[in-house]
N, C-alpha and C positions, 0 to 999 in steps of 0.2 A: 323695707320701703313701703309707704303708705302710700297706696291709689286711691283719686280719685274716678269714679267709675258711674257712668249715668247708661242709664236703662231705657232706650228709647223702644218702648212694647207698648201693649191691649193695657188699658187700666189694668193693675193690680187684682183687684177685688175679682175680675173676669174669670180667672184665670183657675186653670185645677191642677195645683201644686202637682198631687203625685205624678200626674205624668209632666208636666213644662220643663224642658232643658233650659228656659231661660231662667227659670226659678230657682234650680239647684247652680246654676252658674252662680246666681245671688247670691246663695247659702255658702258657696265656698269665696267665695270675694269675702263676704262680711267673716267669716270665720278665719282669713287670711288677715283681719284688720283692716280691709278697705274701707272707704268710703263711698256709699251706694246715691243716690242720687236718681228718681224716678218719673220720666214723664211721656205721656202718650204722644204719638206724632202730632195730632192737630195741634200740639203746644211749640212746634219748631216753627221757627222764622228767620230771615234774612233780610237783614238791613243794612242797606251799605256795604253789602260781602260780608257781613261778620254776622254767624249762625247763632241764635241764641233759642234757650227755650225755657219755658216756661216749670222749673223742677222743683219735685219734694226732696228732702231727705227720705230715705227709707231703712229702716229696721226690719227683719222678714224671720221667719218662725217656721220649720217644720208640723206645721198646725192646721188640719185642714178648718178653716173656718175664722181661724186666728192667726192669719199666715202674716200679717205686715201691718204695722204703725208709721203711718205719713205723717213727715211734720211739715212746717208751712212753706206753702210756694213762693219759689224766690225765682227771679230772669237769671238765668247761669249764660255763660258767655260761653259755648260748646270747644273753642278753642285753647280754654283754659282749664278744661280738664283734659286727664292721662289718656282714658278709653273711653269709648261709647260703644255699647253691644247693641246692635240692631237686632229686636227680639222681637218685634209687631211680626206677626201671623200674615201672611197672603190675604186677600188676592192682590197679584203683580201687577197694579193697576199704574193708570199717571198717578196717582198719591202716592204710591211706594217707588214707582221713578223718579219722581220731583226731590223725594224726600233724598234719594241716592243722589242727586245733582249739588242740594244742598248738605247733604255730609261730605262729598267729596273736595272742600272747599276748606274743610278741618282736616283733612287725612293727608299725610300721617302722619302731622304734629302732633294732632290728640288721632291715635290708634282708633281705626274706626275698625269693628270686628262684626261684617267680614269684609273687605276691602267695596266703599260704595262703587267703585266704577266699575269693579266686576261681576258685584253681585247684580249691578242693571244691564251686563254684558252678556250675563252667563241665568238667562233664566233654564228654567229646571230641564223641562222638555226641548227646550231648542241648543242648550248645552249639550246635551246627551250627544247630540250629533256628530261632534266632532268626533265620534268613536264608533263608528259604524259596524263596522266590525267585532265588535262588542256589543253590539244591539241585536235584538228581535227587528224581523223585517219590517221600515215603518214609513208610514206618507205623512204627509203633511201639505195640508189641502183643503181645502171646503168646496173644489170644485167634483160636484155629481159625476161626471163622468170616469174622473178618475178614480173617484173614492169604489164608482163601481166595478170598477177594472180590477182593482184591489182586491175586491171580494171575492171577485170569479178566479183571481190567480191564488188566493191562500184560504178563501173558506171563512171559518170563524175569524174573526177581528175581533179585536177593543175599540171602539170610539170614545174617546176625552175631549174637553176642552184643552187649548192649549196654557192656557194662564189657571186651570182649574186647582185647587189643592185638595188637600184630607180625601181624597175618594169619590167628592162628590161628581153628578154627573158622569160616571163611569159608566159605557156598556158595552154587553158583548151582545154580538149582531152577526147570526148564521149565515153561511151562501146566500141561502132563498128566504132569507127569514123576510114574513111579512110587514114587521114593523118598521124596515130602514126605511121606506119613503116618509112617514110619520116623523120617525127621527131626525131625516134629515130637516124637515120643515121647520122642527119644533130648535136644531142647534142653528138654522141660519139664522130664526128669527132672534135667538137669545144672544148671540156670540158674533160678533165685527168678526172677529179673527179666526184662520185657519184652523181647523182640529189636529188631534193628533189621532192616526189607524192605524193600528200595529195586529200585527198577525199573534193569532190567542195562543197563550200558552199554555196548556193543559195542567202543567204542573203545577200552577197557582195553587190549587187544593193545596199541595204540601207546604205551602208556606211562600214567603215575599220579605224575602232577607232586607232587613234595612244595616244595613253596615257603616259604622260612621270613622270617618279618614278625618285626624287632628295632624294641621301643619303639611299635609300629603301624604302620612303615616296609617294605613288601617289600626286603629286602637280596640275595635269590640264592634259587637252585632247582635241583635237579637232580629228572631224567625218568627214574621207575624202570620197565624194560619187564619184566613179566613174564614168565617160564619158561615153555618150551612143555607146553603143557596145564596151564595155571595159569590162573586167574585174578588171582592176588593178587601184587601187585609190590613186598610189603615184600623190601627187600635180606636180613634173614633168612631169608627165604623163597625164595630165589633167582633174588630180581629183578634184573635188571643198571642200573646208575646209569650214566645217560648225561649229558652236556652239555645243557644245554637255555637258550632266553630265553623270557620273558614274553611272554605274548598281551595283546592290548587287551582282550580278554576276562577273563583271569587278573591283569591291572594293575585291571581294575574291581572284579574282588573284593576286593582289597586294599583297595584305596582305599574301598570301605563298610564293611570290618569292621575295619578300622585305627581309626579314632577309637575303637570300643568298648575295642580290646584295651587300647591306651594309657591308657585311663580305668582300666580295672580294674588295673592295673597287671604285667599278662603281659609282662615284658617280653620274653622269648623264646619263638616259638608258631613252629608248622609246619604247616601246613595243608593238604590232601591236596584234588587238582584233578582230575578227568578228565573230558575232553571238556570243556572250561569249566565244568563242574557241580563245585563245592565238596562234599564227601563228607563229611571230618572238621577240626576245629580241633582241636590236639593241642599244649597245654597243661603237662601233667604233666611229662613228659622230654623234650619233644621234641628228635630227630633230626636230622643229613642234614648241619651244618656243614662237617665233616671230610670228605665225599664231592665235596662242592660246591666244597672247595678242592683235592682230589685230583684233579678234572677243571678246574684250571685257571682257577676262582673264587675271586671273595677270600675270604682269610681273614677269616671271620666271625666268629668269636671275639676280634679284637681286638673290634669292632663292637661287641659285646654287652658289653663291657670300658671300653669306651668310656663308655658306658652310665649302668651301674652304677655308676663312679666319680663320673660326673658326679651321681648321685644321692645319693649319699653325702656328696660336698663339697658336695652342694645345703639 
């Protein structure tokens, strides 16, 4: 069975093959015989209810440099194809809610992966929460007093943006450290919304499991160690991807937040572990397939391929 299959990501050209899970999704569609189809968000519209956008064909190559051949832009009717993979990169702004209002409107005639109304239901940091008990102690807040209360009951923190992704604007901020007034001035002025403070994990050094659950199923994981004097182990950020297996600890998270994910229909989610404390569910683009196979893990993109056909023929 031949799919039609369109790519709503970052330009093409943007993008660095070896590590993108949206790219190797590519690779095994085209190699499955699909039919690939590529266009960036600002190309979707809606007129009259009916989502259309603005799409190339695409050809794509394990090539860094020579990774894809576009041929000419045609208006596709988003309706009238099989899948559409929401692959655009964060940040969780109104342009990637908008864009989740106007997918939700094809779904799930044409397969939207991963389900738009719960991907704008379920952002990364404010999902986490419904698993408390599986979390490092955390606020969420932009209010000073509280944020300060925090520090005097747990000491070292993290402070993030709450829509933030890849690592940026991540820090950790001591009891008495002199810099949080600074800080704080510098995230109310940057940031409308709430941050996220979570009590520091020491064990970050050894690594920041990214674990990726296909269908609600744990499939594979790679251990991103942090850069010296780093906290933060996204591989962007020059975290090293190591080898790693699952803990009993890390198989029990799975296994309580897998029936949700399956229900809302995420079918690919990545999920960020340190110290057996669950940090983030990461939804939107998530990462790490292509790493996980680079150290000698399966390829998980067939997995996800798997999938998705089966839902389609279903």
């Amino acid at each position: 069975m031949t799919l039609t299959v369109a790519v709503q990501m970052d330009h093409i050209r943007t993008i660095k093959i070896a590590g993108d899970t949206g790219f190797g999704l590519m690779l095994e569609a085209q190699r499955r015989g699909h039919r690939l189809l590529h266009y960036t968000p600002d190309r979707l519209s809606m007129r009259d209810g009916a989502v259309t956008a603005m799409a190339e064909p695409v050809e794509v190559r394990d090539v860094e440099g020579d990774h894809y051949t576009l041929g000419e832009a045609q208006r596709v009717d988003l309706s009238g194809v099989d899948v559409v993979l929401m692959r655009q990169d964060p940040p969780f702004d109104l342009a990637y809610i908008t864009a989740t209002h106007m997918l939700e409107r094809i779904h799930p005639k044409t397969l939207v992966v991963n389900d738009p109304a719960h991907v704008r239901n379920a952002p990364e940091k404010l999902f986490v929460t419904h698993f408390p008990h599986l979390m490092p102690t955390t606020l969420i807040s932009r209010d000073k007093e509280e944020i300060e209360e925090f520090r005097r009951e747990h000491g070292d923190v993290v402070m993030k943006p709450l829509y933030g992704h890849g690592g940026a604007s991540v820090f950790k901020i001591g009891r008495e450290d002199p810099n949080f007034g600074s800080l704080y001035d510098l995230f109310a002025a940057t940031f409308r919304e709430p941050w996220v403070i979570q009590k520091f994990l020491p064990k970050v050094t050894e690594g920041d499991k990214r674990i990726i659950l296909i269908d609600g199923e744990a499939a594979g994981a790679v251990n991103r160690v942090p850069a010296a004097n780093d906290i933060r182990s996204n591989m962007v950020r020059g975290g090293a991807a190591k080898p790693t297996d699952l803990s009993p600890r890390e198989r029990e998270i799975c296994e309580t937040i897998g029936p949700d994910l399956k229900r809302m229909g995420l079918i690919l989610v990545g999920i960020d572990v340190i110290d057996g404390n669950l940090t983030e569910i990461n939804v939107t683009a998530p990462t790490g397939l292509r790493a996980i196979k680079r150290l000698g893990g399966p390829d998980l993109t067939g997995t996800v391929w798997d999938v998705i056909e089966g839902k389609v023929k279903g």
